[in-house]
N, C-alpha and C positions, 0 to 999 in steps of 0.2 A: 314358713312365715307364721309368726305368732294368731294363733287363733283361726288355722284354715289346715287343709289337709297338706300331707304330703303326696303328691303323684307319682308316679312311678320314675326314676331317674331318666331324662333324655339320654341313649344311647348310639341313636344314627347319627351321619353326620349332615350338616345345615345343605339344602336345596342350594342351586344356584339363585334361587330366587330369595329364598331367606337372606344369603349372604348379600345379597343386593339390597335389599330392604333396610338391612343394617347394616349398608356398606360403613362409616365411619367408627361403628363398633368395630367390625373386624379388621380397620386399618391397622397397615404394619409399620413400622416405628419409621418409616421415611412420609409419613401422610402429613396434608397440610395441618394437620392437627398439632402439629410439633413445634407449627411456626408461630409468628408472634399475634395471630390471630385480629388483625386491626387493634389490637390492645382488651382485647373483649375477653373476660377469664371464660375456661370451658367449664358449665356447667353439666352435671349427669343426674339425672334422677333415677333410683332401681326402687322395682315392687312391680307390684302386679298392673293390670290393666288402665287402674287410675292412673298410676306411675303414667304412662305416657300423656296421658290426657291434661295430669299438669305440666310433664314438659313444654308440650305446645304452650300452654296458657303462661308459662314462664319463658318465652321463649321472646325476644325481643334486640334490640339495638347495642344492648349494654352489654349483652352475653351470647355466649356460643353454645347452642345444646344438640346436644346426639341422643340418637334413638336407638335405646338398649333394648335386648329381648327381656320381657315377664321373668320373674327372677323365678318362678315355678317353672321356666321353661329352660332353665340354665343347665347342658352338661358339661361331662368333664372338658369338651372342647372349647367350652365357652370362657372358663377360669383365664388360662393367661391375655384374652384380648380384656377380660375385664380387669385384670389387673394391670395391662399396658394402659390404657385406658386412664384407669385412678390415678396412676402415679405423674399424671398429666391434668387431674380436674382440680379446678381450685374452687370447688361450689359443687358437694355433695347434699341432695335431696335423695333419703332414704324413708320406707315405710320399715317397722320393725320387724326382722328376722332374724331368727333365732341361731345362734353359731351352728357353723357345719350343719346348716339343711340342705337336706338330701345330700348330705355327707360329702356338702361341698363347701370351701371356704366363704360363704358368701353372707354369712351375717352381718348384721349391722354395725357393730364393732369390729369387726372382723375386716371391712371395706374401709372403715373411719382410717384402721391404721392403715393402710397402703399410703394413703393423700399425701400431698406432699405437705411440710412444715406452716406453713402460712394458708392453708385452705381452711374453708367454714364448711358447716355442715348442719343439717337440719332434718329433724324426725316429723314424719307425717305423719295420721294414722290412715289406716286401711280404716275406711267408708262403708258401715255397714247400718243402715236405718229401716226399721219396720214401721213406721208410722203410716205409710201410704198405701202399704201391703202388708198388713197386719198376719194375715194367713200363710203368708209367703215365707220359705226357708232353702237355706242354702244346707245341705249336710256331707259332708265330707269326712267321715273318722278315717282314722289311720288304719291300713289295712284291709278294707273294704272296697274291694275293687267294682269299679262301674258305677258309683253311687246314683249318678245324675239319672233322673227320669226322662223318658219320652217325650218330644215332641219342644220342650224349653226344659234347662236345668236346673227348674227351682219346683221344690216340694209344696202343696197347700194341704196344713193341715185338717183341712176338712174332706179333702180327698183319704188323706192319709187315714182319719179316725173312722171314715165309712168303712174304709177298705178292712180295715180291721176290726169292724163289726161283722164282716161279711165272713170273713177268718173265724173269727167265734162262732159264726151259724146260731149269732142271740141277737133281735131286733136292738136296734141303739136307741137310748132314750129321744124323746120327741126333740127334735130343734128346736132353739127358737135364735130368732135372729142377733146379729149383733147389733151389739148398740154402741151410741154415740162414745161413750165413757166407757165401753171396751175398746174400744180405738184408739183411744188417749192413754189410758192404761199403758196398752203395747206399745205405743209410742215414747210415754216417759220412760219404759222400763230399757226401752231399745237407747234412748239418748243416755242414761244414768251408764249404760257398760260400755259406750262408746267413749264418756269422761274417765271413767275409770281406766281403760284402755290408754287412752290421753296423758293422763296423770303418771301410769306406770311406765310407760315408753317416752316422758318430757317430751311431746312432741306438741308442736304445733297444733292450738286445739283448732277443733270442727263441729264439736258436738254444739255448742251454743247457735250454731247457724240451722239446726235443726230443732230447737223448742217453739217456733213457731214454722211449718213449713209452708213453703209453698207448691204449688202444684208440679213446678219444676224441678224440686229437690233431689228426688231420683228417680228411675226411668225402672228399676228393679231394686230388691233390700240390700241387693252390691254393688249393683251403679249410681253413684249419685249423680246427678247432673247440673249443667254449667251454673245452675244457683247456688249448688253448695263448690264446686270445684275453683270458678272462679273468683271467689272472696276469700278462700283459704289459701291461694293461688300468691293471692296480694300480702296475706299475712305469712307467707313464705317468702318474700321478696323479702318484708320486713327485718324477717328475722335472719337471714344472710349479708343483712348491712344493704341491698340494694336499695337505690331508686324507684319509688312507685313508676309505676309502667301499665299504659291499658294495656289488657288480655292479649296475649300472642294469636289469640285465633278467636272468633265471635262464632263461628260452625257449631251447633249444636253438639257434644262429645256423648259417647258411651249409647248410642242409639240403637245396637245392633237390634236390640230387645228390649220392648216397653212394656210391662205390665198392664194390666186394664186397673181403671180405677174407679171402684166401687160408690155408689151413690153415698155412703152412709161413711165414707171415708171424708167425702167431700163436705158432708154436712160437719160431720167431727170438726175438721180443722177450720170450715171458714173460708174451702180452693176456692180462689177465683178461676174455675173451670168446670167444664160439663163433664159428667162422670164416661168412660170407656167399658165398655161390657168387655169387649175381646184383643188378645195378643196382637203387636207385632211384632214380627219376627224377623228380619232381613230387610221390611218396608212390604214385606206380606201381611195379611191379615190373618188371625191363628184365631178360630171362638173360644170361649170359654170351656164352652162341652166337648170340642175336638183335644181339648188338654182335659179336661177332667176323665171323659171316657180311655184314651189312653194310658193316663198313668194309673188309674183305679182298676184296669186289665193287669198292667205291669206289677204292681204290687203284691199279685197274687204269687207271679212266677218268683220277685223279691222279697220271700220275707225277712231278709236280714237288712236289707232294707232298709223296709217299712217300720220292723223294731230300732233300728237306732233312730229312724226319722223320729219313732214315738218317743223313747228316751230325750233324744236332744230339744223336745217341744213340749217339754212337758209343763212349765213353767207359762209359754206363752197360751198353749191350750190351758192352763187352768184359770187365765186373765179372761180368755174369751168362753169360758165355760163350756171347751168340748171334750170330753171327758169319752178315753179309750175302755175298753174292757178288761182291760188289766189294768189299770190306774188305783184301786182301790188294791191290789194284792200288791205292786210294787211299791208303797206308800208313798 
């Protein structure tokens, strides 16, 4: 998928329980899927975790949607039900991926053409905002296995930049806190690549729902939540020629994991909300220090790590002014 990693290729084959989960994904060419649907076109949306979350929210009276596995989660078993599948949707909602990922037919062009002659289609982008979690990062390079940290799988780079003064054995310059207009900063700069991203894949934009956010925006810097999913949700109906239709589902989405949010995040934007010190996690309560002491242990045993975390943040740590030990020799 453009601008995430590649994981390792699915090779087992799917549970009974997965196969049940997606039972009408893996229907075989006798399923009602074949039939005339009450007249309702079958809609599919592929991509990652968002992908489902707009299904639901696209999911209504008008139309028919099935629930595909995360397109990171796709193997070689999964190609022909996804291809019986296409040559059956006439309402493709795709996030952009890049041909043959994971060295599978499953790009974004790549799916366009299966469709049959008379079907739409429409580019979303993959949802990624740092404005509420400025510290927070997602890093996954290619060929670095196990990236994700302990405890939740999102990097802060102020765990990161200690941990890597502790590596030096050189005390780190004094902190000082962040302020309002470092938050904003990270903010415009995270909305500015998300348009860009926008722009280059003609997809359905998002970023403009995120220049003002609200407290609900996202739940993590790769879950946005139902303030941004379902308005972008409408503007996908839009752009498939549908009928406006309220939200297929009012449930809060994408909750497995909520970030905490920072008093000075709060002040920055204007939330109408009380700031979060600590994680959750599953609907557990995770603190801040039980994630901070975890991965700033983990770091040590990771230094490969911890240098691409440093590399891929280099840009945001120089908005908020934390500067690594090696920042001055790698220019």
């Amino acid at each position: 998928m453009t601008g995430s990693v590649t994981p390792p290729l699915r090779t087992a084959a799917r549970t009974p329980a997965e196969r049940a989960h997606y039972a009408d994904f893996y229907a075989d060419s006798d399923s009602p899927l074949d039939g005339p649907l009450d007249g309702r076109p079958l809609l599919v949306v592929v991509g990652n975790c968002q992908a489902e979350s707009l299904r639901l929210l696209l999911d209504g009276d008008d139309v028919r949607t099935v629930r595909t596995p995360p397109v990171h989660e796709l193997g070689l078993g999964d190609v022909a039900p996804l291809q019986r599948l296409l040559a059956r949707t006439r309402l493709l909602v795709a996030q952009p991926v890049t041909a043959d990922y994971h060295d599978l037919p499953v790009g974004t062009d790549q799916l366009r053409a299966l469709l049959p002659p008379d079907a739409r289609s429409a580019v979303v982008p993959s949802v990624r905002y740092a404005g509420l979690h400025p510290w927070q990062a997602v890093v996954h390079p290619p060929g670095l296995p196990d990236p994700d940290p302990p405890v939740v799988p999102y990097h802060d780079v102020r765990t990161a930049v200690a941990a890597a003064w502790r590596r030096a054995r050189r005390l780190p310059p004094r902190p000082e806190p962040t302020t309002a207009d470092q938050v904003r900063a990270v903010a415009r700069a995270s909305v500015e690549e998300l348009r860009r991203r926008e722009q280059r894949a003609r997809a359905v934009p998002a970023s403009d729902l995120l220049d003002h956010p609200t407290a609900g925006a996202v739940r993590t810097v790769n879950h946005p939540g139902n303030d941004v999913l379902a308005p972008l949700a409408a503007r996908v109906r839009h752009a498939l020629g549908l009928e406006p239709r309220p939200p297929g589902t009012t449930r809060p989405l994408l909750t497995s994991v909520r970030a905490p949010l920072e008093p000075v995040v709060v002040a920055a934007h204007g939330l109408d909300a009380a700031p979060r010190a600590d994680w959750e996690v599953g609907g557990r309560v995770v603190t801040a220090a039980e994630v901070t002491e975890a991965q700033g242990a983990w770091y040590a045993a990771r230094p490969d790590v911890l240098d691409a975390v440093l590399r891929r943040t280099s840009e945001t740590r120089r908005l908020l002014g934390l500067a690594a030990p090696d920042d001055r020799d790698s220019g």
